[in-house]
N, C-alpha and C positions, 0 to 999 in steps of 0.2 A: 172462643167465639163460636157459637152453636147455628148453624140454621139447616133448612132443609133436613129435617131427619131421616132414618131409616133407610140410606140411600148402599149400594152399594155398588162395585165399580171390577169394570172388567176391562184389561185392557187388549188395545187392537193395534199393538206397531205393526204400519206400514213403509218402513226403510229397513236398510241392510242393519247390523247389529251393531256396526259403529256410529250408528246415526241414533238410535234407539232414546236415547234422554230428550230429553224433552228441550227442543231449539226455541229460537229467540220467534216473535211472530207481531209484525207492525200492524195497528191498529187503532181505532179511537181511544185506547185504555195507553194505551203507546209502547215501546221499545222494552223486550225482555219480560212481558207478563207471560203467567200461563192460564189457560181456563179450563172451566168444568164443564160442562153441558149435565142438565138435571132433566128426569122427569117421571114417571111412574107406572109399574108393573099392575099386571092385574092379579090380586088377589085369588081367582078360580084358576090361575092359570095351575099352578103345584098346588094344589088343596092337600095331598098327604104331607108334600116337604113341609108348608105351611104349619101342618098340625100338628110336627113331630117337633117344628120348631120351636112352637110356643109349649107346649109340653114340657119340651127341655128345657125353655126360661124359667119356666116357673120349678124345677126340681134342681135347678145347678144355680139357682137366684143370680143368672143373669141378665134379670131384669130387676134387681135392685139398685137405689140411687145412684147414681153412678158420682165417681169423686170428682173434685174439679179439675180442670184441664189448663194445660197453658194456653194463652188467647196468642192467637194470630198475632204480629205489631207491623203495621205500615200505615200509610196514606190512604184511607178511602177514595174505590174506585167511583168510577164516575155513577156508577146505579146506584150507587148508596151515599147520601148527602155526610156531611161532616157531622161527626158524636152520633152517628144509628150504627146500631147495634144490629149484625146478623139475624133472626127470629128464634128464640130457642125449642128444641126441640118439645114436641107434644107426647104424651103419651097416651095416644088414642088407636088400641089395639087393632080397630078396623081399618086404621091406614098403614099400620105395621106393617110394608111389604116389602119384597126382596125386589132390584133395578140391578141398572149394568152401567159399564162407562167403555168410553173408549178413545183411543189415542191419536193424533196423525201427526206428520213428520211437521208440519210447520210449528208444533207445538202445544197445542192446548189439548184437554184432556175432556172427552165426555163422561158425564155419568149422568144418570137416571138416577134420582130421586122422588119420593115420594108425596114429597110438598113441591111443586114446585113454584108456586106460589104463592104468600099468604097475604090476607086483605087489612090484618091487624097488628100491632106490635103487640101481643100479649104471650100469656104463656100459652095455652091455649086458642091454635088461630083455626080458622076457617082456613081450610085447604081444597083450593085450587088443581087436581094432580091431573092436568092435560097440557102443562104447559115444561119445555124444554129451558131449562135457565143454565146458561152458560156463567161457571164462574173464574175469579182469578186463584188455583189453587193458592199460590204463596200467601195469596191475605185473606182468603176466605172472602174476599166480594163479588157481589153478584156484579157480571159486565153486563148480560143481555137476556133475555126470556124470550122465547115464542111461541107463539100460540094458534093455533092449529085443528087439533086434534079433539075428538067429542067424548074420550075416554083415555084410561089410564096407558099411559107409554112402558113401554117393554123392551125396546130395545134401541140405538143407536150403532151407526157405524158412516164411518170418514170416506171420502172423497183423497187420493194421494195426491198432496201436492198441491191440496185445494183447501180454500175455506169451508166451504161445499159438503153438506153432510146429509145422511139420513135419520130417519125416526120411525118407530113401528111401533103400533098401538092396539091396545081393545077394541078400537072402532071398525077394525079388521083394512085400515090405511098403513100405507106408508109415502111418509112425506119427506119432501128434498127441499133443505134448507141452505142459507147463505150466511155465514160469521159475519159478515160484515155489508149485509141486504137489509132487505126489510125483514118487520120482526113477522111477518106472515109466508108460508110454503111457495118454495116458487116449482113448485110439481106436486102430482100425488098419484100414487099408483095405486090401482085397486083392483084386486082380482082375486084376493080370497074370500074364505066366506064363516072363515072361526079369527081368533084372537091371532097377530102376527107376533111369533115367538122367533124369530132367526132372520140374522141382514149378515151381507156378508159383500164384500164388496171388492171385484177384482183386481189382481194386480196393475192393468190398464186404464183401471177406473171408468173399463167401457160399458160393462158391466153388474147389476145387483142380484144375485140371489136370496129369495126371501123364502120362510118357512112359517108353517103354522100349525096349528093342534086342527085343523084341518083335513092333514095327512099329506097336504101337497108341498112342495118345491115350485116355484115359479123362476125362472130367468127374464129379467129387463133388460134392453138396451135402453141405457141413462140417459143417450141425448136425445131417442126418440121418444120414448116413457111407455114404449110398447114391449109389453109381454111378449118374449120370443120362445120360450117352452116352458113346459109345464110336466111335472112329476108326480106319480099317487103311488104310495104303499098304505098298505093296510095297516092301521093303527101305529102307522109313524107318528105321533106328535112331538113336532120338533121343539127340542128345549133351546139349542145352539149350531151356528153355523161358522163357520171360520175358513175361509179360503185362503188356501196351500202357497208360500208367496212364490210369484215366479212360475208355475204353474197353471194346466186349467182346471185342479180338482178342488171338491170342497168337501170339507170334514164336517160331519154332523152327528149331535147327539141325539136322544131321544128318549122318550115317557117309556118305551118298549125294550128298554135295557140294551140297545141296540147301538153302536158305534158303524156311521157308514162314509162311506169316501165315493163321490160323484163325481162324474167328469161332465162337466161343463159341457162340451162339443156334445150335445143333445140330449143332455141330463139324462144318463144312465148311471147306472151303481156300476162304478168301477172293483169295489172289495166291499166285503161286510165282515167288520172283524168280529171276533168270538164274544157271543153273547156275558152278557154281564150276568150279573145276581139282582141287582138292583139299579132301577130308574138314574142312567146317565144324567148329568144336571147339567153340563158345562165341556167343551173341550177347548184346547190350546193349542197352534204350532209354530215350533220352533224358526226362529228367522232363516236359517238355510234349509225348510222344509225337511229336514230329516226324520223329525219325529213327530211325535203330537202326543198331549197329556187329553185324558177324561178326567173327571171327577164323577163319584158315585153318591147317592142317597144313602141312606142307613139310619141307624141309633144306636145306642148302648154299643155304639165301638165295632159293630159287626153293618158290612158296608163300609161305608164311613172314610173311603180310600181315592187317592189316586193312581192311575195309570198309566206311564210309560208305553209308549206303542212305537214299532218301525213303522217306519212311511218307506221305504226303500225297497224294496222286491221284497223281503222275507213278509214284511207285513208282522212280525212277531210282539210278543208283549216282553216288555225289557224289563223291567222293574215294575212295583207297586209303593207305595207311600201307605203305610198305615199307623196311625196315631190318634188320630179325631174321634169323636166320641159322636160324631150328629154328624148329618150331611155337610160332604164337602159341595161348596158353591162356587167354588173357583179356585184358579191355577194361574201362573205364570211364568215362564221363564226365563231367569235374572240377567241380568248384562255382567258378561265376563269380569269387568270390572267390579262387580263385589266381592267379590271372593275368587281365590287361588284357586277353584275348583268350578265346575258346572253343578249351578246349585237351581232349584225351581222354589216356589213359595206355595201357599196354599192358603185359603181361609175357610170358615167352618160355621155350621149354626152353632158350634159349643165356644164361641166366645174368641176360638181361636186366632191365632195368623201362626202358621210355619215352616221352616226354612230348613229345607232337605238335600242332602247330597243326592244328584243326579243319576250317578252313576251306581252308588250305592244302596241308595233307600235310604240312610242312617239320619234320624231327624237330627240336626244341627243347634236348632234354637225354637223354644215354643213364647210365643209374646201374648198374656192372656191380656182381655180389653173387657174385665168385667165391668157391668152395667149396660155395655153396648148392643145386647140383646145378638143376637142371629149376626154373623160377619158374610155378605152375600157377593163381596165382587174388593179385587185386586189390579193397579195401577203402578207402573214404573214410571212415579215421574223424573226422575233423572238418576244418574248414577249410583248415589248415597241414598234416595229418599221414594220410600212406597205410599201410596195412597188404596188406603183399605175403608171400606164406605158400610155400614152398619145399620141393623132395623132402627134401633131408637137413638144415639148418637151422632148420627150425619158420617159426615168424613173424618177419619184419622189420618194425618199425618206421620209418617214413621222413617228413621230415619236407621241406618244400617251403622252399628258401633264396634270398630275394630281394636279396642284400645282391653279388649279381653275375650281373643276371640272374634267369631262372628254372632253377633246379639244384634236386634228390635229395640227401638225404642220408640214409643210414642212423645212428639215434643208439639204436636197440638191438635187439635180436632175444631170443624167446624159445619 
């Protein structure tokens, strides 16, 4: 079951580590569904990562037809009438962009896609990409859309404990939404003046820190929707943000190969870790805030790495992850429960996903998804089962197979 292409997906647990699967979450769709939230990146945002990635499609023919896939099986949710079909993916290179997802404890799962919209059941639709469409991962149906925004979406991030989420767009907005409101913003912040690349949202959920190719950091208080400080470094453009749980600090990556850790309490640089080689794309931190993973840019295998970092007084780099061939675009790290070991995952523009000892480096398991062009963003949705989001394939399903080992399996995509 194909829709929404191109989408990829990053996740953002907000509970402790035994809470981290994806919980039950009552609503019009009703008891035990989960959902996605879709919508779309801008294109100029990574113009090199973009170039290197389609490069690399076209030399590693991961963008060749891709095989068929096992369809989704359940009951059509309630946005999608009985016997319609998902929209199958398009392959129109100029919507070909890299999104994000994200996670909150009540359950359902954001991602950013690329379509989030479409007007026609063909193979080739007219794409809509300003609208947020919430879906139900396990079937692949769409519950909810909203619409908003006057350009391509870039990022989302969860409300703890709340329906209640954000959205950050090209229109240089970011808008605060309701799962279960109306399908229009019941807020919107505005105070940059480039593309909103970074949300990030604190443990309190008193709180938003936003980022942009701007160069600035901005802090909101949510229930006022007033800007209460403001940040500028030189040639920061922020790719990602991620607030430390439990904590007031926030991890951020950057275009300037740059890893920095802020503290909240009047947006200062608390550390700036050791400069990179190459344009950080992504960071991650671990549920007891101990640590935190980047992800690097690259090609031809040089770059091409993750990160391992202390958050704890040394500040030190702990390990590296190198195996990827293109930029890595995302990280995450697994729930105990998959494996006997502390393992993180990865995904890659070389088609990749993989699944790395921790403590070691030593890659575990590599799951290739040719056809699926560029892999841009990683999702846990429950204990067994990842959600990896793709340029031209939409979502993959994957599930964790211990019956030889630790291995990937994809069992469906939509």
């Amino acid at each position: 079951m194909h829709c929404c292409s191109r989408e990829s997906i990053l996740l953002r647990p907000a509970q402790p580590l035994g809470d981290r699967k994806l919980g039950e979450l009552s609503s019009a769709v009703g008891e035990g569904t989960r959902r996605v939230f879709s919508g779309t990146p801008a294109l100029e945002t990574r113009p090199a990562l973009l170039r290197e990635a389609w490069e690399a499609v076209e030399r590693r023919g991961c963008g060749r037809p891709p095989p068929r896939r096992p369809r989704l099986a359940s009951a059509p949710g309630p946005a999608d009438p009985p016997g319609k079909q998902l929209p199958a993916a398009t392959r129109n290179a100029a919507t070909q962009v890299p999104s994000e997802t994200s996670f909150t404890p009540e359950g359902f799962v954001q991602v950013l896609c690329s379509d989030g919209e479409t007007t026609e059941q063909t193979q080739t639709q007219h794409l809509q990409i300003q609208t947020v469409v919430a879906y139900n991962w396990r079937t692949g149906h769409v519950v909810k859309r909203f619409k908003g925004h006057d350009r391509e979406i870039t990022k989302i991030a969860c409300i703890h404990k709340s329906n209640q989420f954000f959205s950050a767009s090209r229109d240089k907005m970011v808008m605060m939404w309701e799962l279960q409101g109306p399908s229009q913003p019941r807020q919107q912040f505005s105070g940059h003046a480039m593309v909103v690349t970074g949300l990030a949202v604190s443990p309190d959920s008193s709180q938003l820190c936003t980022g942009s190719r701007d160069n600035t950091l901005l802090l909101w208080d949510v229930g006022t929707g007033q800007c209460v400080e403001k940040a500028s470094v030189s040639r920061n453009l922020v790719t990602h943000l991620c607030w430390v749980p439990r904590e007031p600090y926030i991890l951020q990556t950057s275009e300037d190969k740059t890893i920095r850790l802020w503290d909240s309490r009047g947006l200062q640089i608390a550390h700036t870790f050791p400069t990179k080689q190459h344009i950080q794309t992504y960071c991650e931190v671990s549920e007891d805030g101990h640590r935190c993973i980047s992800c690097s840019s690259g090609f031809g295998g040089e770059g091409c790495e993750a990160t391992l970092w202390d958050l704890r007084q040394t500040r030190n780099r702990i390990c590296e992850y190198k195996g990827h061939f293109q930029t890595v675009a995302s990280c995450v790290f697994l729930p105990r429960a998959l494996a006997s070991m502390p393992v993180i995952a990865t995904s890659s523009h070389d088609c990749k996903v993989k699944i790395w000892n921790e403590d070691t480096g030593v890659c575990l398991f590599t799951l290739s998804l040719d056809g699926s062009g560029p892999l841009t963003s990683l999702a846990v949705a429950d204990t067994i089962s990842l959600l990896c989001a793709s340029f031209s394939r939409g979502i993959h399903l994957l599930r964790v197979d211990h019956s030889r080992g630790l291995e990937l399996r994809e069992v469906a995509a939509f």
